[in-house]
BAVO-413540 format. One record per residue (C-alpha): x, y, z. Coordinates in steps of 0.5 Angstrom, whole numbers, plus 500, padded with zeros to 3 digits. Each point is the difference from the previous one (the first is absolute). Last residue first. Layout:
% BAVO-413540
XYZ/...
***
This chain:
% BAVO-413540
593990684/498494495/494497502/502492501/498494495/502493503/499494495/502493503/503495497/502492501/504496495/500492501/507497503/500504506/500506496/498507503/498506497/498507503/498505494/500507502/496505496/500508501/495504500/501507497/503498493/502506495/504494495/503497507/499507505/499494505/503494499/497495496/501492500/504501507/502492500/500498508/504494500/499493504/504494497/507503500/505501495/495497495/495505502/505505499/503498493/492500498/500507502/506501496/496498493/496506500/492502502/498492503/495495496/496494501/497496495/493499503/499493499/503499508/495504502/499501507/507495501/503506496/502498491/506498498/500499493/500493497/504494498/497493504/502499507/495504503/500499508/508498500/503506494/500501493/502506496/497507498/501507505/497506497/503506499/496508500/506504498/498507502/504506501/497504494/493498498/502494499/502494497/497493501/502493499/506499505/501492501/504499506/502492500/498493504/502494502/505502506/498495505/499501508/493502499/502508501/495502496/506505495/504494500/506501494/500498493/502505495/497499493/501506496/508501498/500507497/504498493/508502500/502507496/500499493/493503498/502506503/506502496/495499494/495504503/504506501/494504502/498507496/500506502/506503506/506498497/498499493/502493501/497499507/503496506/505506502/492504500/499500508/494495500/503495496/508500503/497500506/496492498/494497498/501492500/500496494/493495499/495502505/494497500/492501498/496495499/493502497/493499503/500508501/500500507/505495500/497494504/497496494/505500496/504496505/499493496/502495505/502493497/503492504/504497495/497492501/504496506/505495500/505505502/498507500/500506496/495506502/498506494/498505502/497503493/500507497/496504495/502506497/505506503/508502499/505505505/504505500/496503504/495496505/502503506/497506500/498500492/493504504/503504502/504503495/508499499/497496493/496505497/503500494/503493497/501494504/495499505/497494496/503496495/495495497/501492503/500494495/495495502/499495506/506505503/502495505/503502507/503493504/499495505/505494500/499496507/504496504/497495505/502499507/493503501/502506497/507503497/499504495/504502494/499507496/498502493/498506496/498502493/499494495/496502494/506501496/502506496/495503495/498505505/507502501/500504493/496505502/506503504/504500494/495505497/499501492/498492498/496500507/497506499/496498494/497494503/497504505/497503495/497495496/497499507/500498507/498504504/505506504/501499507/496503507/502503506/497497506/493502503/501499508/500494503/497500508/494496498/505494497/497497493/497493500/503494501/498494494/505494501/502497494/499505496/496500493/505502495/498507497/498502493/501508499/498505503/504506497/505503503/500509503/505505499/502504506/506497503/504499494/503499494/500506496/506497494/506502499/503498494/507496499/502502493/500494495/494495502/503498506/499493504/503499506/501492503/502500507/505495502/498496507/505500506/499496504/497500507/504498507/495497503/501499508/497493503/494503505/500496507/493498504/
***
């Protein structure tokens, strides 16, 4: 199984200034409102490792407000389309992509966006998102991801967090505030990266980080396809295959595909004044396998 490389275009972004470009508390500490939500194709609870994610700001007059003040905010009236990758499967080529079913908020883009729980989601947008699989000759094929983050909102990155925001050459007071213009000119966070994770000899299926903290925590999901459920899910062990299952960080994912026995240290000791240790050992033979082992710190 081969994955044709995409080269992504570039998309225009329409900013939207209402006289002086304001800077507006979007961040991590405000929380969105229910709101009417499309039911999902495939219903998949929440993972029992996902710790409480940062939240965004609710949709309201104004929200409405900052998009005529903040160039950030104008995004959310862009396009609904957010990611896409081509996939070689069955001798078939398949289109999956990312697709906002309404327009995204902001989300870890004002203070508090180097706090933990922004890990991984700064500079970044939440709301409702569907997988979607394109394939010849067939009815689109549609996931709502919702439903596995802890708050039932997806989260992603949309610029990537560099040095020079955190060392203050990327703020515009040189230390305070962020250049955020600057920053919505760098190339978007690629989401969809296939690879195989469960070792089933096809790479169908892509990383999916859907909690941040406390610090040094990123629970991430792996969501795709794969030879014992051919329909879009998250992966889930042989034991509870509905489970979603999740692992601390995406380089512990790497090490899995790397090689089909890992042991993953979930929490080493003096993790956060922890006295016992936690080592997963996880193994992949075209289904997932774990086992947790919790040892007395010396």
């Amino acid at each position: 199984m081969t994955r044709k490389p995409r080269v992504h275009a570039f998309r225009p972004v329409l900013f939207l200034f209402s006289g002086a470009v304001a800077m507006t508390n979007v961040g991590c500490d405000n929380k969105p409102s229910a709101g009417p939500t499309a039911q999902p194709s495939a219903t998949t609870p929440a993972p029992s490792t996902s710790i409480g994610a940062a939240s965004a700001p609710a949709a309201s007059a104004s929200a409405t407000a900052a998009v005529d003040n903040d160039p950030l905010a104008g995004l959310s009236l862009g396009t609904i389309f957010r990611d896409d990758e081509d996939l070689l499967l069955n001798d078939a080529k398949e289109n999956w992509r990312l697709e906002w079913a309404r327009a995204p908020l902001p989300d870890c883009m004002g203070s508090g966006w180097d706090t933990c729980p922004c890990t991984g989601f700064a500079f970044g947008e939440r709301g409702d998102m569907d997988l979607v699989r394109a394939r010849p000759g067939k009815p689109d094929e549609r996931l709502r991801l919702d439903a596995l983050f802890a708050e039932n909102d997806t989260r992603v990155q949309r610029w990537p967090v560099t040095r020079s925001d955190t060392d203050g050459a990327g703020r515009t007071d040189g230390g305070g505030s962020l250049d955020r213009m600057g920053i919505s000119m760098r190339p978007i966070t690629s989401i969809i990266k296939f690879a195989d994770y469960d070792h089933d000899g096809r790479a169908s299926e892509f990383l999916l980080q859907v909690a941040a903290g406390p610090c040094g925590h990123t629970p991430t999901i792996v969501v795709g396809v794969s030879k014992s459920n051919p329909k879009l899910h998250a992966f889930g062990t042989a034991d509870k295959p509905n489970e979603p299952f999740a692992l601390d960080h995406a380089s512990d994912w790497e090490k899995l595909r790397k090689n089909p026995s890992a042991d993953i240290v979930s929490i080493a000791c003096g993790d956060h004044g922890a006295t016992e240790q936690t080592v997963v050992h996880v193994t992949a033979d075209g289904d997932l396998h774990a086992k947790t082992e919790t040892k007395k710190c010396p």
